[in-house]
N, C-alpha and C positions, 0 to 999 in steps of 0.2 A: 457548458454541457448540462443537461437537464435530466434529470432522473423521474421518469416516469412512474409516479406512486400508484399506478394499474398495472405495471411490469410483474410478472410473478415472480422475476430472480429478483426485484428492488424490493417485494415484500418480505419474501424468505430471508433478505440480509438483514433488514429493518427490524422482524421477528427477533436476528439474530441477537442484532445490538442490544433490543430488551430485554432480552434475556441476560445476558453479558452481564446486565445491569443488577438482576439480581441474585447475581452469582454463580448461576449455575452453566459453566463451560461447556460442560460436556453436550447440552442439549441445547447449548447456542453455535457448535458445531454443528448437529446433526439440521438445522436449519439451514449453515451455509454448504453443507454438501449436499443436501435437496438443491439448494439453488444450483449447486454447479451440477450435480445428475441432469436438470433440464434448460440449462445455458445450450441456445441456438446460436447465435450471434457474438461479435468480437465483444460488443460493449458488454452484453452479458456474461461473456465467460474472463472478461476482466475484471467486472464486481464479484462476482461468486467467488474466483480465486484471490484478491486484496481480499474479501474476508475471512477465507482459510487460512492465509497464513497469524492471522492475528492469534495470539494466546496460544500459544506452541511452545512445547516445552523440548522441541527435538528443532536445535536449527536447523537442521539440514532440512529437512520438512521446510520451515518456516522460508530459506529460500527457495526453492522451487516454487512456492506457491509465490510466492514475491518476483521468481522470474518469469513464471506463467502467466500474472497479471501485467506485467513489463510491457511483454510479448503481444498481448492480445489489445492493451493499449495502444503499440505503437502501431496496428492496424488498422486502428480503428480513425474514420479519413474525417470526423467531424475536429474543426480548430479548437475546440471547446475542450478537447484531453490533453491539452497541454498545461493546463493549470494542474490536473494531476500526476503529472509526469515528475515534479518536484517530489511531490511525497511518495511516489512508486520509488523513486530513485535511493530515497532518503531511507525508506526499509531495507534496500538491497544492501544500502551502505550499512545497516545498522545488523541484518544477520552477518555480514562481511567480519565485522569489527568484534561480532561474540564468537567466530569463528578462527580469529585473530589474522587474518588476510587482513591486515591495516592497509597496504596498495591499493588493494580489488575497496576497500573499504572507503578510503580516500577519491579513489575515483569516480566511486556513485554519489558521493557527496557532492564532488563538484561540479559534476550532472544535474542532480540536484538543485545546486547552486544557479547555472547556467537556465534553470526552467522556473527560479523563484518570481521572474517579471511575467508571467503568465497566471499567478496564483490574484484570488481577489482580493481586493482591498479592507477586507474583516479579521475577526478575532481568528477566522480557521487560518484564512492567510498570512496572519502575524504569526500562527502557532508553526506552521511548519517553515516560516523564515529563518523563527527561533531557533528551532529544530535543525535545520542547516546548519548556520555559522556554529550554536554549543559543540554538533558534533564534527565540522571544519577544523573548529578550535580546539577539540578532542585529539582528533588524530594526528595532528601538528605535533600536538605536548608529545604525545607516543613515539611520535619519530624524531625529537630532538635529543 
């Protein structure tokens, strides 16, 4: 899947992460809710809300935005969203797991799990393999 650097919700997310960078949240927020105020489309209202839920200090907030990107990826009919289906999964399991729903936790991991052979063969696709099996291997220890 290809992210369109003329998209105006891939700018606004882009802006986001810059800003992210240099500390200031609260107005690398208001970048990715401009992006999602004018998200027309699945693809687009799946990146505006993956980047709402990021840097949330209210999980419950942080899932909805993680199941509202979920949602809007699994709509979306291009084969190319299945490489991110890993890491949509891998949030869901990760506000699950702060929420202590280790089941519901457990089972976006191995969702997760089940969508790491679609992710690419780079550092981002080793980070969220990572990412998987550390928090697999997580909530195993939790339930032994």
């Amino acid at each position: 899947m290809i992210f369109d650097p003329d998209n105006r919700v891939v700018q606004l997310c882009a802006e986001g992460i810059i800003t992210e960078g240099t500390g200031d949240m609260a107005r690398a927020r208001e970048y990715y809710q401009q992006a999602w105020d004018i998200a027309g489309d699945y693809f687009e209202r799946f990146t505006a809300a993956h980047y709402l839920a990021r840097n949330l200090d209210d999980t419950q907030e942080e899932l909805k935005w993680n199941d509202l990107s979920l949602l809007y990826a699994l709509k979306i009919e291009d084969p190319g969203i299945k490489g991110a289906l890993s890491s949509l999964y891998l949030n869901i399991g990760k506000s699950y797991e702060k929420l202590h729903d280790i089941a519901a936790a457990t089972t976006n991991y191995q969702l997760a799990a089940e969508y790491t052979r679609h992710l690419p063969d780079d550092g981002y696709g080793k980070m969220i393999q990572g990412g998987v099996a550390e928090s697999l291997k997580r909530v195993a220890d939790e339930n032994e």
